[in-house]
C-alpha positions as CSV (number, residue, x, y, z in Angstrom):
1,X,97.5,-62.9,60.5
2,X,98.3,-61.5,57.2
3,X,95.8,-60.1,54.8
4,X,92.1,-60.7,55.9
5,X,90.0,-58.6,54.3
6,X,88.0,-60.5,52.2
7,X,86.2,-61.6,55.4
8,X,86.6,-58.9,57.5
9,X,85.0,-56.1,54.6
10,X,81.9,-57.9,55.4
11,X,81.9,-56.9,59.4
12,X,83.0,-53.4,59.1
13,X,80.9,-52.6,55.9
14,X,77.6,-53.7,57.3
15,X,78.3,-52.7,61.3
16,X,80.7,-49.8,59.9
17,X,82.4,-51.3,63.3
18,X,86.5,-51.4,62.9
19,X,88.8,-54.0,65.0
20,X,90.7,-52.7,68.0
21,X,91.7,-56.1,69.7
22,X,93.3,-59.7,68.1
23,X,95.0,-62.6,70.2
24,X,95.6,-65.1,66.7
25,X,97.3,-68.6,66.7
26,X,98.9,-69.9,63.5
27,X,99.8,-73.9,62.7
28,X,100.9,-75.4,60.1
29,X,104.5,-74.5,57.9
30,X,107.3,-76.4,56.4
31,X,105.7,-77.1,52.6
32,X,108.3,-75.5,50.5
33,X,105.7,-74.7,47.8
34,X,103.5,-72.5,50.5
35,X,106.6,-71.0,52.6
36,X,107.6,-68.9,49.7
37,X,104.6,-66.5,49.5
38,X,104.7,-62.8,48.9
39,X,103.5,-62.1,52.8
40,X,106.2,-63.8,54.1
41,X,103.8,-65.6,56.5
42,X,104.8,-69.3,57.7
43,X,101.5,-70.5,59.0
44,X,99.1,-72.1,56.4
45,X,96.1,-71.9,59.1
46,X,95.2,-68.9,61.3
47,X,92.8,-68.4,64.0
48,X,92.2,-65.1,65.1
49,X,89.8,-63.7,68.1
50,X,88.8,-60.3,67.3
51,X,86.8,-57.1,69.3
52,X,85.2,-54.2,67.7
53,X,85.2,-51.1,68.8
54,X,81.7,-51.7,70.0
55,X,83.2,-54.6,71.9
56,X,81.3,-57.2,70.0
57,X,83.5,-60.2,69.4
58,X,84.6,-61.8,66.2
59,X,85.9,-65.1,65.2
60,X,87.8,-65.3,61.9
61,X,89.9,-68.1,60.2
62,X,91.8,-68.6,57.7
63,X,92.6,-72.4,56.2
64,X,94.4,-72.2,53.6
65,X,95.4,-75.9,53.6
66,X,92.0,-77.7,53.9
67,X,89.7,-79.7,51.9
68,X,87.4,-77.0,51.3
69,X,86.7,-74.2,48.6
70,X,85.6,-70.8,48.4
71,X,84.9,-68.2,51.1
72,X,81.7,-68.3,53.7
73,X,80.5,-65.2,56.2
74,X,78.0,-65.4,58.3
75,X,76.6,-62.8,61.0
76,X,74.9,-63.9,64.0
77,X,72.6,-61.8,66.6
């Protein structure tokens, strides 16, 4: 997964917790206009499963080929 901080600044700023584990499954790729992008990342749609040092667990994707807009967060428990 390339680049998440825009979500992720959310977690560790308000649990000041930091990621030690990710297993994260990409799909998606051959649209000439997307391939070429300055991460050099061939998946338009990521899925990661994250732990925290704490061992809490967080779930974080990425769509960047979907019929939605903007950015959402939300923190549960």
């Amino acid at each position: 997964m390339h680049y998440p901080t825009h979500c992720l600044g959310l977690l560790t700023g308000v649990t000041r917790e930091r990621i030690r584990r990710v297993s994260c499954l990409g799909w998606g790729g051959g649209r000439p206009w997307f391939d070429d992008n300055d991460y050099n990342n061939p998946f338009w749609n990521q899925c990661a499963l994250m732990q925290t040092d704490k061992g809490h667990m967080v779930l974080y994707n990425v769509f960047r080929l979907v019929g939605g807009h903007g950015e959402c967060a939300r923190l549960f428990g």
